[in-house]
C-alpha positions as CSV (number, residue, x, y, z in Angstrom):
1,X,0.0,0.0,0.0
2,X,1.7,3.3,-1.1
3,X,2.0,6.1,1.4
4,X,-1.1,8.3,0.2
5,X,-3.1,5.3,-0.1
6,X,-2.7,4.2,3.5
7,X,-3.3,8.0,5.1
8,X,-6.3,7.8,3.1
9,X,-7.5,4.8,4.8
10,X,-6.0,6.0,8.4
11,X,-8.2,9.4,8.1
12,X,-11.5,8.0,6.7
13,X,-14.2,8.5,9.3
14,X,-11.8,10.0,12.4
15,X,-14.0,11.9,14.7
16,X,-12.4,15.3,15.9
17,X,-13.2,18.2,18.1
18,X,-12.8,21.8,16.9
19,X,-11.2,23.9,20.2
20,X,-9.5,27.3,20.1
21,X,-5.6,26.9,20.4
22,X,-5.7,28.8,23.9
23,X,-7.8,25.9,25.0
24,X,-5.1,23.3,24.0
25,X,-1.8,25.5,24.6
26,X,-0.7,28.0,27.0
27,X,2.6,30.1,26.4
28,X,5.1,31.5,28.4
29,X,7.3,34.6,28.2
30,X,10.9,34.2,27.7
31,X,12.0,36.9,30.5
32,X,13.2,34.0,32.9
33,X,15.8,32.5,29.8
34,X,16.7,35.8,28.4
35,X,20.4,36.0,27.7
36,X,22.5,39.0,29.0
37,X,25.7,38.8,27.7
38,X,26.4,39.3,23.7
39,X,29.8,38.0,23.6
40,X,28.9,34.6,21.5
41,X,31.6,32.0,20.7
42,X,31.0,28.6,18.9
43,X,33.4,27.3,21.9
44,X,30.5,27.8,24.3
45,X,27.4,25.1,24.8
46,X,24.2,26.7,25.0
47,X,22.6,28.1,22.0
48,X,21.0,31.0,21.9
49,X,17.7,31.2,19.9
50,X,15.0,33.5,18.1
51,X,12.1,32.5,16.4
52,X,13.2,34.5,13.4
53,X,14.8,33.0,10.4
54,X,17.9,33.2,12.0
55,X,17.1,30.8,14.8
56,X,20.2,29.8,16.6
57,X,22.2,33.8,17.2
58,X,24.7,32.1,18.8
59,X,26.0,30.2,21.6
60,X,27.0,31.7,25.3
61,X,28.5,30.6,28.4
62,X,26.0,31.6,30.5
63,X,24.6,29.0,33.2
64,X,21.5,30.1,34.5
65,X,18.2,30.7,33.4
66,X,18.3,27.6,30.8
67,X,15.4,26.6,29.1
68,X,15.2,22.5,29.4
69,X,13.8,22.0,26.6
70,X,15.5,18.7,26.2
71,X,13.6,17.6,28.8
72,X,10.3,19.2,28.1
73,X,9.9,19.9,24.6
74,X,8.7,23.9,23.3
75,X,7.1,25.7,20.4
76,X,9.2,28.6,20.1
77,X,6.4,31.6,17.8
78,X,7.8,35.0,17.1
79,X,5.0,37.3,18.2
80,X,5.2,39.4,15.7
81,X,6.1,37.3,12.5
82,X,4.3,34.2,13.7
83,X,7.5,32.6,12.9
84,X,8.1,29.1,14.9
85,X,10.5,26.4,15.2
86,X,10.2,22.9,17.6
87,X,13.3,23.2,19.9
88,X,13.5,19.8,22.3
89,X,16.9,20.6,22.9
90,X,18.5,23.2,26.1
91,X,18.7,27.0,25.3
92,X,19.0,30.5,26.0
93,X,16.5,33.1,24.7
94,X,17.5,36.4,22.7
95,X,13.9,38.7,22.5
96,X,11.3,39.0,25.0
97,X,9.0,39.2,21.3
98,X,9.2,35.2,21.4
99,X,6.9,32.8,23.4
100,X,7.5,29.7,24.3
101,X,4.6,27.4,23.4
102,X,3.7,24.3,25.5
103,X,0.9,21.6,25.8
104,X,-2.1,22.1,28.6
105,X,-2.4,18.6,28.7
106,X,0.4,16.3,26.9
107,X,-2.2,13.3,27.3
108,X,-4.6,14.7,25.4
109,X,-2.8,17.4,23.1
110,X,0.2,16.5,21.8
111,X,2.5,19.6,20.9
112,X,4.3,18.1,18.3
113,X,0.5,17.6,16.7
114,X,0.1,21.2,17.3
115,X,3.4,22.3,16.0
116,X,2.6,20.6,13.0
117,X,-0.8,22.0,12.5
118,X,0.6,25.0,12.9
119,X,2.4,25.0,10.0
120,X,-0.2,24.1,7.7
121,X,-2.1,27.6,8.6
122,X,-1.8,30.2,5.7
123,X,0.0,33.5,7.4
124,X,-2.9,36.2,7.5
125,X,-0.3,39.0,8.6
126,X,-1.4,42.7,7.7
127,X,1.4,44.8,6.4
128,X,2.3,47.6,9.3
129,X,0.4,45.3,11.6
130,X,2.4,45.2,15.2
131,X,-0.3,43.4,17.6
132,X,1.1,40.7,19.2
133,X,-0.1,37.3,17.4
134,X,-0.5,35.0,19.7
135,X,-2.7,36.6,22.0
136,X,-5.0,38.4,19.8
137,X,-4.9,36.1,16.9
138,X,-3.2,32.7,16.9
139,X,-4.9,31.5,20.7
140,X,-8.6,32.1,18.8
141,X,-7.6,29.9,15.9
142,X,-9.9,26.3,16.3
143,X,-7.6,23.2,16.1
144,X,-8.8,19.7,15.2
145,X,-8.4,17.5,18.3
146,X,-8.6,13.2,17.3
147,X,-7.9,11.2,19.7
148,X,-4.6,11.1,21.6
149,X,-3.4,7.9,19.5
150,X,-4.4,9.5,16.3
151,X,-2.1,12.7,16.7
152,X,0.7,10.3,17.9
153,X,0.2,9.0,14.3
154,X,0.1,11.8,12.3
155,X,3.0,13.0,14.6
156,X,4.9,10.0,13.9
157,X,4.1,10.1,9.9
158,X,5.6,13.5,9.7
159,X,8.4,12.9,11.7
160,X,9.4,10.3,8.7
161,X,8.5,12.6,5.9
162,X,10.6,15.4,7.8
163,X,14.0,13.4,8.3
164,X,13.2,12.1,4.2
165,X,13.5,15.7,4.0
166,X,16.5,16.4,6.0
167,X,18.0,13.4,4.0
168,X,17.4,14.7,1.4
169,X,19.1,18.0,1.9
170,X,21.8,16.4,2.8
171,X,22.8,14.4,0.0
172,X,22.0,17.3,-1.9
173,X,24.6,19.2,-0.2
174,X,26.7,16.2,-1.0
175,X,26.2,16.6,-4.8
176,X,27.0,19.7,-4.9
177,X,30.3,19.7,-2.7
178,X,31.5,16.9,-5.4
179,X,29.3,18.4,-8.1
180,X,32.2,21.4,-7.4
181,X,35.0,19.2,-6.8
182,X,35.0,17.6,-10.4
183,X,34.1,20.7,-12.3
184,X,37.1,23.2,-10.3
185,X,40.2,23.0,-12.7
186,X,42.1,26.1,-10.7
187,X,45.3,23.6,-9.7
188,X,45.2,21.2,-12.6
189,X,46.5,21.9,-16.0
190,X,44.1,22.6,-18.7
191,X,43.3,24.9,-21.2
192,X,40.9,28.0,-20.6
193,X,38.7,29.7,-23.0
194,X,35.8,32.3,-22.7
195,X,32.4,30.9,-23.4
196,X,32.2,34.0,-25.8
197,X,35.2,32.9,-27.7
198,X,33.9,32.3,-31.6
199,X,35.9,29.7,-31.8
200,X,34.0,27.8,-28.6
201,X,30.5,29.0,-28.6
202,X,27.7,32.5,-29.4
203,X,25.3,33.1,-26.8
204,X,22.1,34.4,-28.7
205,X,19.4,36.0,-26.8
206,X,15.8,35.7,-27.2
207,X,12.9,37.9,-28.4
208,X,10.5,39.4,-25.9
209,X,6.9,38.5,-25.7
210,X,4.1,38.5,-22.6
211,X,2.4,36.6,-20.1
212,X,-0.8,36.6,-22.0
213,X,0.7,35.2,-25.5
214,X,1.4,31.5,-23.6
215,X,-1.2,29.0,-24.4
216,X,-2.0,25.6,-23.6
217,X,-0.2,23.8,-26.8
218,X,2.2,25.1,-29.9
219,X,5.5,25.7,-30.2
220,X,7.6,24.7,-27.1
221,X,8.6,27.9,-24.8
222,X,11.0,27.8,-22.0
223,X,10.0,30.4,-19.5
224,X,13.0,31.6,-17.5
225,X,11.2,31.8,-13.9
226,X,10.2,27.9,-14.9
227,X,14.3,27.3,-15.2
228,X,14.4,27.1,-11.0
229,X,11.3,25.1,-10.6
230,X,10.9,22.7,-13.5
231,X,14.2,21.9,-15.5
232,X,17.3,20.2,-14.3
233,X,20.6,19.7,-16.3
234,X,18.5,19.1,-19.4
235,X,15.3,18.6,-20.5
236,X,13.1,17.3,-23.9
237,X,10.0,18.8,-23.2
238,X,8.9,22.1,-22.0
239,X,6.3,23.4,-19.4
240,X,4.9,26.3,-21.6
241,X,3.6,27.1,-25.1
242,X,3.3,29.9,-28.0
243,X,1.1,29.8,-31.1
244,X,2.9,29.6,-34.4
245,X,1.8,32.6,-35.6
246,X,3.5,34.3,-32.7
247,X,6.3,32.6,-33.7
248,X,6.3,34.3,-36.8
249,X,4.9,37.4,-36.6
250,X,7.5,38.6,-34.3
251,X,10.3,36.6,-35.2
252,X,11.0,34.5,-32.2
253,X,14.5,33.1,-31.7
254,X,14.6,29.2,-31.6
255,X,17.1,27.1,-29.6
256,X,17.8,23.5,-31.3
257,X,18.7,20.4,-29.9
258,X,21.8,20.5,-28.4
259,X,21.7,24.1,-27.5
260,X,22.3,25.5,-23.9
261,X,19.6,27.8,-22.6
262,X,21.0,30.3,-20.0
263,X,19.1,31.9,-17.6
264,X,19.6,36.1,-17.6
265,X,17.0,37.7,-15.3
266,X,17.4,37.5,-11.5
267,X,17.2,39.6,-8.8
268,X,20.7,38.6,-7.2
269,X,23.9,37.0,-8.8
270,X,22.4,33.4,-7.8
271,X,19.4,34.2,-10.3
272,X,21.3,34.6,-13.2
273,X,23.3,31.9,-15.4
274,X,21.3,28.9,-14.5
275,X,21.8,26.5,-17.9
276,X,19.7,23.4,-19.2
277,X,20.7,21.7,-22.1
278,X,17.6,21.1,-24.6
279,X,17.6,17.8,-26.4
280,X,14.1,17.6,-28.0
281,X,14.0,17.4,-32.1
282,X,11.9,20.3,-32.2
283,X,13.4,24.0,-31.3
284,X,12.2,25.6,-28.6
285,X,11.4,29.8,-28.3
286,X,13.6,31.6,-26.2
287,X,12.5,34.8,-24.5
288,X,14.5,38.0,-24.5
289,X,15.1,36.9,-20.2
290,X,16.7,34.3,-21.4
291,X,20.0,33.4,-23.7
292,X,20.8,30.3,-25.5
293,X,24.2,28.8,-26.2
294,X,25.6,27.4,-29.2
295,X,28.2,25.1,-29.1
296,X,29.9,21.9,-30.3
297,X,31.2,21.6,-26.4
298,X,29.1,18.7,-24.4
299,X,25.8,20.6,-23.9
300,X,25.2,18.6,-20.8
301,X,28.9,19.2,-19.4
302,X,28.3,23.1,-20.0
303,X,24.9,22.9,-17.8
304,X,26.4,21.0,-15.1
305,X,29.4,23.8,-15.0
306,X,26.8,27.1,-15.2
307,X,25.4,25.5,-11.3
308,X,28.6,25.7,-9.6
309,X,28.7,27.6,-6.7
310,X,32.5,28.9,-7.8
311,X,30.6,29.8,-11.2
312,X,27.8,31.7,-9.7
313,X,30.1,34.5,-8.3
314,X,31.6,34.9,-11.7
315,X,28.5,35.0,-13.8
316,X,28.0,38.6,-13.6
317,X,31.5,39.0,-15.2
318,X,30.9,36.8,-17.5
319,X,27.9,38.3,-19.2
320,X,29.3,40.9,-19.0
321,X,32.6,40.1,-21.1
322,X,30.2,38.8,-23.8
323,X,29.2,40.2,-27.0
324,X,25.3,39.0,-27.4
325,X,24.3,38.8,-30.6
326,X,20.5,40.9,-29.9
């Protein structure tokens, strides 16, 4: 029985109760944890936390007025941001903005249930709103409440999913580590060229064209803010389409088969240069966001290179250096 299949079975026909999250959790204030010294050092133990982004500021010294959260697991919630992280391990606490979360009743409310529950609620912030959340908003918010051996389910179905996650993270920091390793030539002996070299390859960029022109099937398009989301190193097919008489009308650029398309809109450096080698039989259109690269180099070996992390930093220069053909 695949995964889905079997937590559609274990959720048919569950009886809950709706009750407000004060009902179910209390908080506490932080002013008893709240670290007084700023002089962090990873030499020290104790972490210090916020519920921002951030999370773990640093680590102190200090000795008193540890949270044991080992011991007796919290929610940590920004007030403000609703930002919140499960912390079952000791700390120290950085802003009095941050509550610290715990069960009325472990038997019957399990916090890791209502951590993740949590975390499936849209955020309904107001811009320039500065009430404090939990209190005025997130404490009326109704939870579902199955039985005790229920949550422990669900609690211990996520728990897989979220170390599958943390897995996979890590082998993809991995990949990339050795992804880098292969492709960095700085100490070995071989010979460099600039990808706008004539004699190596001519970036060509595409023609502009809007939103509104994509329709469900035509001519295969490669939309640049698709590159992060739905192409790898290479790809055959594409997410998007434009009719043929676009195609001629305003003379959209086509990248064939073999053909490297780069990405060349981005907000930061990391945005920019992303490449997928296309290896359909039919071209693909190009918008004017994007470039594509021809070359008789290995289109796949040129896509791996553009995701470097060494690569990323030099990008900027390298576009720059190049003579597009618009």
């Amino acid at each position: 029985m695949s995964d889905l299949n079997y937590m559609a079975k274990f959720l048919d026909g569950i009886e809950v109760n709706w009750k407000s999250l004060g009902e179910v959790a209390g908080y506490e204030q932080p002013t008893r944890y709240l670290v007084k010294s700023k002089n962090y050092s990873d030499e020290f133990k104790t972490p210090v936390l916020t519920a921002g982004k951030t999370f773990i500021l640093g680590y102190t010294d200090e000795t008193d007025g540890i949270n044991k959260a080992s011991e007796n697991p919290v929610i940590i919630f920004d007030d403000f941001t609703t930002a919140n992280k499960w912390v079952d391990f000791d700390f120290k606490a950085k802003s009095s903005a941050m509550k610290m979360i715990t069960s009325k009743d472990e038997e019957k409310y399990l916090l890791k249930y209502v951590y993740y529950w949590l975390n499936t609620l849209p955020s309904d912030l107001v811009d320039g709103d500065h009430k404090r959340q939990w209190i005025s908003n997130y404490s009326n918010k109704t939870i579902p409440i199955p039985h005790p051996d229920i949550q422990s389910e669900i609690v211990r179905i996520l728990d897989t999913f979220t170390e599958l996650t943390a897995e996979l993270t890590a082998r993809k920091q991995q990949y990339n580590y050795y992804r880098d390793q292969l492709l960095s030539f700085e100490e070995r002996e071989v010979e460099w060229k600039s990808l706008g070299d004539p004699e190596i390859g001519e970036f060509i960029r595409g023609k502009r064209f809007v939103k509104t022109d994509m329709i469900s099937k035509g001519i295969p398009y490669i939309h640049y803010g698709q590159m992060y989301t739905h192409y790898g190193i290479w790809t055959d097919e594409s997410k998007s389409f434009v009719s043929p008489e676009l195609v001629e009308t305003k003379k959209l650029r086509t990248a064939e088969k073999g053909d490297v398309v780069f990405v060349a809109a981005g907000e930061t450096i990391e945005d920019i240069g992303m490449g997928t080698a296309w290896f359909s039989e039919e071209n693909v259109v190009i918008h004017d966001a994007c470039f594509f690269y021809k070359s008789k180099l290995n289109a796949k070996y040129i896509a791996y290179y553009t995701r470097t992390n060494f690569l990323k930093i030099k990008f900027v220069k390298v576009f720059l250096l190049v003579k597009f053909q618009l």
